[in-house]
N, CA, C and O atoms as a GROMACS GRO file, in nm:
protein
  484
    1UNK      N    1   4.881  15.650   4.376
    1UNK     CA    2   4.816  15.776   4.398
    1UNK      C    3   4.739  15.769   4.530
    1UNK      O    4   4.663  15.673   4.544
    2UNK      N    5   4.748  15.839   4.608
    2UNK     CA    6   4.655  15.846   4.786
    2UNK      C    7   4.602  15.937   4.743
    2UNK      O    8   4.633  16.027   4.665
    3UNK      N    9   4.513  15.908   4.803
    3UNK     CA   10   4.373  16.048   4.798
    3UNK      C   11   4.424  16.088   4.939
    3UNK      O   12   4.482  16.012   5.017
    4UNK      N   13   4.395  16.215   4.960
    4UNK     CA   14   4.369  16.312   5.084
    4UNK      C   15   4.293  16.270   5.146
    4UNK      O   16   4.187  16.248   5.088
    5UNK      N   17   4.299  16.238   5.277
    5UNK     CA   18   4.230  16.214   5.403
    5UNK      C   19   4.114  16.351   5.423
    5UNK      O   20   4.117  16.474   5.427
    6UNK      N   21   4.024  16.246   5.432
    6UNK     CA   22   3.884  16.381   5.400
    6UNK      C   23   3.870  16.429   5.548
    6UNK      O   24   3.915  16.349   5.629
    7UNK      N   25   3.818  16.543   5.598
    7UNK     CA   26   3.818  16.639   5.714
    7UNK      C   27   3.735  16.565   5.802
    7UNK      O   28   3.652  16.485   5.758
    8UNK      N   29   3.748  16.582   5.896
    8UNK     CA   30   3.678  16.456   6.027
    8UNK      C   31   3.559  16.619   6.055
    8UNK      O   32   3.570  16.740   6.032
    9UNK      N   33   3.458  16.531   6.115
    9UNK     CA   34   3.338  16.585   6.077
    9UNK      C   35   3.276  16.547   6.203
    9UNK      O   36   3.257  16.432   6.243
   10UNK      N   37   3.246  16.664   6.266
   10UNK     CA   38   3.188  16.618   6.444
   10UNK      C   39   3.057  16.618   6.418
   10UNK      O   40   2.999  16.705   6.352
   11UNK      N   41   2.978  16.467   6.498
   11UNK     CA   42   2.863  16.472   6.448
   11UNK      C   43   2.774  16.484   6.576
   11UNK      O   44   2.811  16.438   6.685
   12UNK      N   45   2.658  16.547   6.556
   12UNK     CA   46   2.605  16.559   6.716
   12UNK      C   47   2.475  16.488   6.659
   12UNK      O   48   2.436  16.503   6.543
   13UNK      N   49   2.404  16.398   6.768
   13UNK     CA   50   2.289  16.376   6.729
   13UNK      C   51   2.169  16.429   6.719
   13UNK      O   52   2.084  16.356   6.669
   14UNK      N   53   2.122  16.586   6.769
   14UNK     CA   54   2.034  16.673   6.753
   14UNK      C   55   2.054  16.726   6.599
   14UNK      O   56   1.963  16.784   6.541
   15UNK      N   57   2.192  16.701   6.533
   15UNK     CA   58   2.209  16.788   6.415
   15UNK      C   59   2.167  16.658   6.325
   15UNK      O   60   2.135  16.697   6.213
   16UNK      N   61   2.159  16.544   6.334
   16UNK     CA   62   2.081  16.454   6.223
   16UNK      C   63   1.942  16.489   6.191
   16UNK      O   64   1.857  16.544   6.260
   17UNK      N   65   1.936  16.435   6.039
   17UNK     CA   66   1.825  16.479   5.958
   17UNK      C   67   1.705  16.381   5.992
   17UNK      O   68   1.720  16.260   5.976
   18UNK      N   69   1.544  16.450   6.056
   18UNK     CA   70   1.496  16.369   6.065
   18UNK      C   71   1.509  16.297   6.214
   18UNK      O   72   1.463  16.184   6.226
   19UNK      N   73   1.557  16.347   6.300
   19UNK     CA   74   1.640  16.321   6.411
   19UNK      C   75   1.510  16.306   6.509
   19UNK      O   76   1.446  16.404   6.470
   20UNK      N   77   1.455  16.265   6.580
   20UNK     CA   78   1.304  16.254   6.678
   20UNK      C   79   1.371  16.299   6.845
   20UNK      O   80   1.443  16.234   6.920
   21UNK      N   81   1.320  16.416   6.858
   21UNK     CA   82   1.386  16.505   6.986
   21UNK      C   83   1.346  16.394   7.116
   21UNK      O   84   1.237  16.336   7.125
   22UNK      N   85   1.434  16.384   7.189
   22UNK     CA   86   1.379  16.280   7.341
   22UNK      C   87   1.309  16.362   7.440
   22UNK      O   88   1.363  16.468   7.472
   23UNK      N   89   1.245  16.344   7.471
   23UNK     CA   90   1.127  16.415   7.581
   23UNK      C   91   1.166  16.358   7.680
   23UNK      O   92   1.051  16.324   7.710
   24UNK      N   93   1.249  16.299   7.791
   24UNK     CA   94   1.269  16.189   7.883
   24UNK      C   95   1.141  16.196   7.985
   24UNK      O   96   1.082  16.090   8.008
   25UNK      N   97   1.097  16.317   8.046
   25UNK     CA   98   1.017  16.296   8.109
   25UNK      C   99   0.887  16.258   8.033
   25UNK      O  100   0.838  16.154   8.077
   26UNK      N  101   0.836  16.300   7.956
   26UNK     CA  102   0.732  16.229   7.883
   26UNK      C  103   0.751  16.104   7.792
   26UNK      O  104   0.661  16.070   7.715
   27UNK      N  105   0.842  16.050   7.798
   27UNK     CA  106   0.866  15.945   7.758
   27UNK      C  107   0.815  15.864   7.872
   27UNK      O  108   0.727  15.781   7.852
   28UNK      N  109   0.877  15.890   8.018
   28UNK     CA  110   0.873  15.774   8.150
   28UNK      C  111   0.729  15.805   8.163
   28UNK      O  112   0.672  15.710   8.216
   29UNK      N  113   0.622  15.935   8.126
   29UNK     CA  114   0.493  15.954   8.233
   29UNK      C  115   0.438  15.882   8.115
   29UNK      O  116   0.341  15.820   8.157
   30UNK      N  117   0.454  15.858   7.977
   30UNK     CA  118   0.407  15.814   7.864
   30UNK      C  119   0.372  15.663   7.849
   30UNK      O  120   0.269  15.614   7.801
   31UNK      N  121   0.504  15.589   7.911
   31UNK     CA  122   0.560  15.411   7.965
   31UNK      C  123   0.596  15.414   7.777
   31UNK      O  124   0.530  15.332   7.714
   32UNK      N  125   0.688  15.496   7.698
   32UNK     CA  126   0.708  15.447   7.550
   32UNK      C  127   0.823  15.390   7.587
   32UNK      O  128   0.868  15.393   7.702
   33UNK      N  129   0.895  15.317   7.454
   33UNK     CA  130   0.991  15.240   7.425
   33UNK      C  131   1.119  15.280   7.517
   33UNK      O  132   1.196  15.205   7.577
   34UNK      N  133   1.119  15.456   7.508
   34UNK     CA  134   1.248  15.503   7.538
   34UNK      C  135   1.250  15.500   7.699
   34UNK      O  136   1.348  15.472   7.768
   35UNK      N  137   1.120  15.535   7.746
   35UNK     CA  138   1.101  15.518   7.902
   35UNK      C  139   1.134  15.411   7.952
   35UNK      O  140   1.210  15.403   8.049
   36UNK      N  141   1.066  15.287   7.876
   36UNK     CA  142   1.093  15.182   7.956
   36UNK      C  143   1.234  15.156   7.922
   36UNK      O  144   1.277  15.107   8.026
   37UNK      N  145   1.330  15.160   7.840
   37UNK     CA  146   1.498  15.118   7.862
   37UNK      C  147   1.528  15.221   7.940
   37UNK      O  148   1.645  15.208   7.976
   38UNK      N  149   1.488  15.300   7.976
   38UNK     CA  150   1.542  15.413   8.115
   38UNK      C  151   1.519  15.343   8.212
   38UNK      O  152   1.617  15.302   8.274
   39UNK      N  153   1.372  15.301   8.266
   39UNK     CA  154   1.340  15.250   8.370
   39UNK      C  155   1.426  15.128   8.433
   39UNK      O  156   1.455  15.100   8.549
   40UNK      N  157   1.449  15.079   8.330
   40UNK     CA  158   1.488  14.886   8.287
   40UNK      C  159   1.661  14.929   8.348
   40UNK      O  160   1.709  14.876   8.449
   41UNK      N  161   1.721  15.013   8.280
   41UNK     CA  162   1.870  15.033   8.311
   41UNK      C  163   1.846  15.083   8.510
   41UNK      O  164   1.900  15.025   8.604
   42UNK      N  165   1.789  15.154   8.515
   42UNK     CA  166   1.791  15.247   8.669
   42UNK      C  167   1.762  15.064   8.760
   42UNK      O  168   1.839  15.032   8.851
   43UNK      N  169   1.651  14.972   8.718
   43UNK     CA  170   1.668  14.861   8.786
   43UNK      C  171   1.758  14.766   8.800
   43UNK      O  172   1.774  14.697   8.901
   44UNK      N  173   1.849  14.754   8.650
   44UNK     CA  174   1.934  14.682   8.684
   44UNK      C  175   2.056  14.767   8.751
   44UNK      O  176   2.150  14.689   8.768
   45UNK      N  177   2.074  14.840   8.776
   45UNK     CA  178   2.184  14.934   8.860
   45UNK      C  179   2.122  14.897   9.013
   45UNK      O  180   2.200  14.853   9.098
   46UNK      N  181   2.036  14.908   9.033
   46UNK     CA  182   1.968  14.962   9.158
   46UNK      C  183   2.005  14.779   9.167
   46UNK      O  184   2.096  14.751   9.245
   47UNK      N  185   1.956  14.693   9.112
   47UNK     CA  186   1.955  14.563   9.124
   47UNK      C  187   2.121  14.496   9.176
   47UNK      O  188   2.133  14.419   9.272
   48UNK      N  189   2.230  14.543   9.094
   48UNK     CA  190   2.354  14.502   9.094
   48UNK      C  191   2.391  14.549   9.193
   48UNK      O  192   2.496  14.493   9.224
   49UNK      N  193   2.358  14.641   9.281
   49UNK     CA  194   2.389  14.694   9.374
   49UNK      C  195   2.358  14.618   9.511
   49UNK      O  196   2.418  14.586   9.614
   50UNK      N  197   2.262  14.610   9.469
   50UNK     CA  198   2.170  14.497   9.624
   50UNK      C  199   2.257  14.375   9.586
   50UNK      O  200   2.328  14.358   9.685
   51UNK      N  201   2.284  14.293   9.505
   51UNK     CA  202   2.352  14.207   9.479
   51UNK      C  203   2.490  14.175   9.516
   51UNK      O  204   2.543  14.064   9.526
   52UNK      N  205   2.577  14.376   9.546
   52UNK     CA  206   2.693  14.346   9.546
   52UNK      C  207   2.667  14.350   9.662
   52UNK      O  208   2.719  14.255   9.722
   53UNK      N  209   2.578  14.450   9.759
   53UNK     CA  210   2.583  14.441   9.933
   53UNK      C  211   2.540  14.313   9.959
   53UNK      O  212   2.567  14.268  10.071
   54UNK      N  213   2.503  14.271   9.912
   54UNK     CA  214   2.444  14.097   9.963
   54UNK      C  215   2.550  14.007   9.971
   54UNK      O  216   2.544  13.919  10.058
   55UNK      N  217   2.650  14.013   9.892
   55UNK     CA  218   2.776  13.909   9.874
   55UNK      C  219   2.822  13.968   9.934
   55UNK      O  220   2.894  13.878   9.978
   56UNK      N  221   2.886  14.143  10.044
   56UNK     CA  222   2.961  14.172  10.129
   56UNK      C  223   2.913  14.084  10.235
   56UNK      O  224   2.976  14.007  10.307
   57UNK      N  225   2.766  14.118  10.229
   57UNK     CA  226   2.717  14.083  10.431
   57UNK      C  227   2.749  13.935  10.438
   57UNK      O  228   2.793  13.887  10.543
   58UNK      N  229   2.723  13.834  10.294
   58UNK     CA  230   2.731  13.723  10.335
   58UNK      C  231   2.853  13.656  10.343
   58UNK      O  232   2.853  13.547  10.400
   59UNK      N  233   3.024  13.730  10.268
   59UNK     CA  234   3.134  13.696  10.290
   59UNK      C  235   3.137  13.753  10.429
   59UNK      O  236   3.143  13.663  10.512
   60UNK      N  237   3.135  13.853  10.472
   60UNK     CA  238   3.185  13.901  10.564
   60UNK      C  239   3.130  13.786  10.719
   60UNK      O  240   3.197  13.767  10.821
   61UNK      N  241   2.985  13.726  10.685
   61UNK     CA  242   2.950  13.665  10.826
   61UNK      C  243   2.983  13.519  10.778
   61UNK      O  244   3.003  13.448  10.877
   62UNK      N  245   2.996  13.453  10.666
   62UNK     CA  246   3.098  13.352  10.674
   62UNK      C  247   3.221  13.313  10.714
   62UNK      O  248   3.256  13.214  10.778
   63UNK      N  249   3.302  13.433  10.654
   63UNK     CA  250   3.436  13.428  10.729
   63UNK      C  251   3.459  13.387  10.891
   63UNK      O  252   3.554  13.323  10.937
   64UNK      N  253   3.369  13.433  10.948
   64UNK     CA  254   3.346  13.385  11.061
   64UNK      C  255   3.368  13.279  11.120
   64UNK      O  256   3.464  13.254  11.193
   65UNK      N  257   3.254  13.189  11.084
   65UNK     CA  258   3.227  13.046  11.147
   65UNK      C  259   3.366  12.933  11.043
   65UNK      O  260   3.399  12.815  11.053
   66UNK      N  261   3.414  13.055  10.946
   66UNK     CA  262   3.487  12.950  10.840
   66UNK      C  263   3.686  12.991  10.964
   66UNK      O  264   3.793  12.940  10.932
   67UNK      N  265   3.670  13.068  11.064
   67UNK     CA  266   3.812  13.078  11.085
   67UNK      C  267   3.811  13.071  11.215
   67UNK      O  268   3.904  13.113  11.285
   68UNK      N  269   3.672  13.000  11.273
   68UNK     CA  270   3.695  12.914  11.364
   68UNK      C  271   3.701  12.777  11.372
   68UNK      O  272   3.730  12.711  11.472
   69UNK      N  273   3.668  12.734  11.251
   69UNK     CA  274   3.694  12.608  11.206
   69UNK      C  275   3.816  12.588  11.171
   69UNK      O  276   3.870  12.480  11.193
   70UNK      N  277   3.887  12.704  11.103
   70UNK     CA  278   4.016  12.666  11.049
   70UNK      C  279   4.160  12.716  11.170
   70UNK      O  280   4.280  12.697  11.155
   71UNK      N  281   4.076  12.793  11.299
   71UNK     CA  282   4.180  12.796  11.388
   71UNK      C  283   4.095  12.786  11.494
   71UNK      O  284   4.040  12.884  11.546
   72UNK      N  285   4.078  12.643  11.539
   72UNK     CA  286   4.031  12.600  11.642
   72UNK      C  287   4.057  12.640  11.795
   72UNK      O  288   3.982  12.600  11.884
   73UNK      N  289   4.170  12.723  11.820
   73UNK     CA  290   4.203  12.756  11.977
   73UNK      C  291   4.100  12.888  11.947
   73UNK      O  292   4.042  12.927  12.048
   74UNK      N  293   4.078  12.939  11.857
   74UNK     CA  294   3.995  13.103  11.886
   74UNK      C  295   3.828  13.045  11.906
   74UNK      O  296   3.743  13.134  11.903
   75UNK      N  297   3.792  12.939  11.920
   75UNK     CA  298   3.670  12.906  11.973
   75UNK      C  299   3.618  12.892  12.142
   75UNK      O  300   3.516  12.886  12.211
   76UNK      N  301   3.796  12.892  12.154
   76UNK     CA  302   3.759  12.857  12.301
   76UNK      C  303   3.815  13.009  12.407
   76UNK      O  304   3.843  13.019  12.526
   77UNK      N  305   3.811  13.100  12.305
   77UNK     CA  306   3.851  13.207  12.390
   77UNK      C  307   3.696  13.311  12.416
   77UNK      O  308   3.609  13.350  12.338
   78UNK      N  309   3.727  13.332  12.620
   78UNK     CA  310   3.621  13.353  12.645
   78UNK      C  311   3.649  13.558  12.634
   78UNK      O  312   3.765  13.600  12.632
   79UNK      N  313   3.576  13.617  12.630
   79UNK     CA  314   3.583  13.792  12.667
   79UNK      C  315   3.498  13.818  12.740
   79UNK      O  316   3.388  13.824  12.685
   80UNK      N  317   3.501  13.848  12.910
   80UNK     CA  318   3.402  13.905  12.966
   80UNK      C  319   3.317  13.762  13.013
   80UNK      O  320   3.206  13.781  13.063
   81UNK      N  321   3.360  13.628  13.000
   81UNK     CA  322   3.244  13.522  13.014
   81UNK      C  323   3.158  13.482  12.894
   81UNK      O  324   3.066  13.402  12.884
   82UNK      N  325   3.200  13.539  12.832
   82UNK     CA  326   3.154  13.524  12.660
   82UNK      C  327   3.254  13.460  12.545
   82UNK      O  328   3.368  13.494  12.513
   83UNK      N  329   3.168  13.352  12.493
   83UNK     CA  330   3.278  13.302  12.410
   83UNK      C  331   3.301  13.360  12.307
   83UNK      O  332   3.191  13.408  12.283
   84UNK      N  333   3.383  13.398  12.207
   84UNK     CA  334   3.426  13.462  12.131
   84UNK      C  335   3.352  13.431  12.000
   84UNK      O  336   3.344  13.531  11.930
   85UNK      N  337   3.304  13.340  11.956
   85UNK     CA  338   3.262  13.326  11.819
   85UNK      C  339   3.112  13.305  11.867
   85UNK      O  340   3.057  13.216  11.802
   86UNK      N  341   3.007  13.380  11.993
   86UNK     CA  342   2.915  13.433  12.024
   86UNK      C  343   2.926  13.541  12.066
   86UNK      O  344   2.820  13.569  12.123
   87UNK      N  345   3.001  13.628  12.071
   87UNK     CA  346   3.011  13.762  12.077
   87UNK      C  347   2.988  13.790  11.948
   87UNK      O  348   2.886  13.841  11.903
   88UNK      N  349   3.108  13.747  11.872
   88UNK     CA  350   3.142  13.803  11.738
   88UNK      C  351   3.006  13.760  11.635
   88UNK      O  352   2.984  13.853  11.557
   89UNK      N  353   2.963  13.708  11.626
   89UNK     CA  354   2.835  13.627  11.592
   89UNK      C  355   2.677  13.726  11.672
   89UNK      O  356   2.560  13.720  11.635
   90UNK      N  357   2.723  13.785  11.755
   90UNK     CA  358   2.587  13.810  11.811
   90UNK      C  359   2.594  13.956  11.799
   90UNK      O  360   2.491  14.021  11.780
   91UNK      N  361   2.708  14.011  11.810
   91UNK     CA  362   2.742  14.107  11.854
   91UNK      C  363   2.824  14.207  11.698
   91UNK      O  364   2.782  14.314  11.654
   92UNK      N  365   2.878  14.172  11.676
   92UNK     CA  366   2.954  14.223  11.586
   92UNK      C  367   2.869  14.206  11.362
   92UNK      O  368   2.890  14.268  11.258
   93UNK      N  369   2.798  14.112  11.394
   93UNK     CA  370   2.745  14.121  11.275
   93UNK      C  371   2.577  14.216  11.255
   93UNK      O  372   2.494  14.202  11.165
   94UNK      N  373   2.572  14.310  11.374
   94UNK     CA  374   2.472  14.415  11.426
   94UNK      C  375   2.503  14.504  11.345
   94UNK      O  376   2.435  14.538  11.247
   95UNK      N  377   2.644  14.566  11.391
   95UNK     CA  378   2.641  14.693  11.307
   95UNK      C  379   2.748  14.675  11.168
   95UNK      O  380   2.787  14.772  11.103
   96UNK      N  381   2.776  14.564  11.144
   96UNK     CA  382   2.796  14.519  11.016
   96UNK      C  383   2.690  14.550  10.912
   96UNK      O  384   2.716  14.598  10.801
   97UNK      N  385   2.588  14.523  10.948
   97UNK     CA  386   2.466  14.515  10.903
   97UNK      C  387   2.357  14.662  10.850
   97UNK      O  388   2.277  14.683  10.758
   98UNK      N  389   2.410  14.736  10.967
   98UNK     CA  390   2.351  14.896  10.972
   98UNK      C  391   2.450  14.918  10.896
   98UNK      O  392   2.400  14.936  10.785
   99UNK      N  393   2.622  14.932  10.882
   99UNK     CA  394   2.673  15.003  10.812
   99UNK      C  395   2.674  14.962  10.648
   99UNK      O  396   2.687  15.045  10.558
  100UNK      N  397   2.657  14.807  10.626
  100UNK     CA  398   2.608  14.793  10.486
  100UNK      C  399   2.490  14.904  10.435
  100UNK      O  400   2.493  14.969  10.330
  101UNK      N  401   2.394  14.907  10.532
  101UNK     CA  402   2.236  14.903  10.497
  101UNK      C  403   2.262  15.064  10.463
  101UNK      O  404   2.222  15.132  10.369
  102UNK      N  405   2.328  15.090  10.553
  102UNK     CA  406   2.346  15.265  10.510
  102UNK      C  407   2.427  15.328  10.406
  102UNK      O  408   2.423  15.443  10.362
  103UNK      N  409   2.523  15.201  10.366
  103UNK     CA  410   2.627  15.223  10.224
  103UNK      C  411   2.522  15.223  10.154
  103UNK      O  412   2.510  15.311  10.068
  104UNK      N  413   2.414  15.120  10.172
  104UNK     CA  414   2.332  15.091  10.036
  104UNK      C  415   2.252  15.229  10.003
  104UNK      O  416   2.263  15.309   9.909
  105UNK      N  417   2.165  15.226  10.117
  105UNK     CA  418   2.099  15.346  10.094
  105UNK      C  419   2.194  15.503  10.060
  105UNK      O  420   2.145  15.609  10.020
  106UNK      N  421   2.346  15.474  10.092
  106UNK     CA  422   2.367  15.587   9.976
  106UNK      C  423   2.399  15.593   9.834
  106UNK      O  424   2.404  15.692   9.761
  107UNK      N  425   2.415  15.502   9.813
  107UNK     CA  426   2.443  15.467   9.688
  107UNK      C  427   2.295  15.464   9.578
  107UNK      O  428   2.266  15.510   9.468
  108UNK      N  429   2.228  15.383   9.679
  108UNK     CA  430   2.103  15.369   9.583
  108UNK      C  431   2.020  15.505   9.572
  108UNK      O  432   1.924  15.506   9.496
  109UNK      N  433   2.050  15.615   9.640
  109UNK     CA  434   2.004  15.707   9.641
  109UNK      C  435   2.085  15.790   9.545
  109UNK      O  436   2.014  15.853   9.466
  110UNK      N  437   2.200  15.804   9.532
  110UNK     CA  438   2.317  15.857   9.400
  110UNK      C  439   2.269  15.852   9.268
  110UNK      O  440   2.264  15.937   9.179
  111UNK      N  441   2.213  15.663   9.276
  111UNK     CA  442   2.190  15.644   9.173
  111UNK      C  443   2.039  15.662   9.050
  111UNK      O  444   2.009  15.670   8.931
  112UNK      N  445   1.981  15.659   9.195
  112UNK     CA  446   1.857  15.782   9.154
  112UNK      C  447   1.841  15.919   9.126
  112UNK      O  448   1.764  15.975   9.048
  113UNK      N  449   1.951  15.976   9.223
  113UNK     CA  450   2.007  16.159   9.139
  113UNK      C  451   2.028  16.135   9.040
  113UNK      O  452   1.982  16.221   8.965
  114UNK      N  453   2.110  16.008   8.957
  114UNK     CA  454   2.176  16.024   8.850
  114UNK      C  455   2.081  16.012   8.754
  114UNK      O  456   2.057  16.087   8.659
  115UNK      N  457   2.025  15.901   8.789
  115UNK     CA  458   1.888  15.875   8.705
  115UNK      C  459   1.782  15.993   8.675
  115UNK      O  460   1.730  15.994   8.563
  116UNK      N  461   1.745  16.093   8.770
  116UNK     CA  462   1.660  16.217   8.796
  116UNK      C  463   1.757  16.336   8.726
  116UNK      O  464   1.704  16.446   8.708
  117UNK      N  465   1.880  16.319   8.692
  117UNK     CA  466   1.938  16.413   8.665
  117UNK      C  467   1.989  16.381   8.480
  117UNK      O  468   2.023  16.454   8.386
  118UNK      N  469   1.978  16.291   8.493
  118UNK     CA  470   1.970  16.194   8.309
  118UNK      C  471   1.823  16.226   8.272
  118UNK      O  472   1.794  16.212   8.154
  119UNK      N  473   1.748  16.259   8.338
  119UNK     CA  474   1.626  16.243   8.292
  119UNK      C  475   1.543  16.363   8.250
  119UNK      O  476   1.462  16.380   8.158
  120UNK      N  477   1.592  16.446   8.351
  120UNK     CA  478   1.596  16.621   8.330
  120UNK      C  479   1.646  16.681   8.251
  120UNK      O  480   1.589  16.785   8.220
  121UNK      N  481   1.763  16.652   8.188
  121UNK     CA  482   1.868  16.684   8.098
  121UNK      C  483   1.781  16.743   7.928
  121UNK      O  484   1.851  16.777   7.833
   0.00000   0.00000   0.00000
């Protein structure tokens, strides 16, 4: 004998009994439980982020000194009277640096809309 598959039942969490409404902004001006795992998540985002630009800038200026070691004639090539792995070294890890710094700052700024816009909700 099978029983009938009982009717699927959409559940929203404002419609639970007993349900405690989220205030987000008075939760964060409050510092309660719910604020601080808001706060806590927006840092570790904001955190993983600095973390991932940090491992770009520092693969990216390793590679460097690691593929003049591993192809020794590109050390001795000069540009302009300039040796090449002091150009590239002096010169080229400048705006490496601005264009990380400015990925970051858009991102970390996204992720504060998102956060300001989770929070408003």
């Amino acid at each position: 004998m099978t029983r009938p598959r009982p009717r699927r039942e959409r559940v929203v969490l404002s419609a639970r009994a007993g349900a405690r409404p989220v205030r987000t902004r008075v939760e964060l001006t409050e510092s309660t439980a719910v604020g601080d795992v808001l706060v806590r998540g927006l840092m570790t985002t904001q955190r993983r982020l600095a973390l991932r630009m940090a491992a770009l800038v520092l693969a990216c200026v390793l590679v460097l000194p690691a593929a003049f070691v591993l192809v020794p004639g590109l050390a001795g090539v000069t540009v302009g009277g300039v040796l090449l792995p002091w150009l590239l070294l002096a010169g080229a890890v400048y705006p490496l640096l601005l264009g990380v710094g400015w990925l970051y700052l858009r991102q970390a700024e996204r992720n504060e809309q998102r956060f300001s816009e989770l929070v408003d909700d």
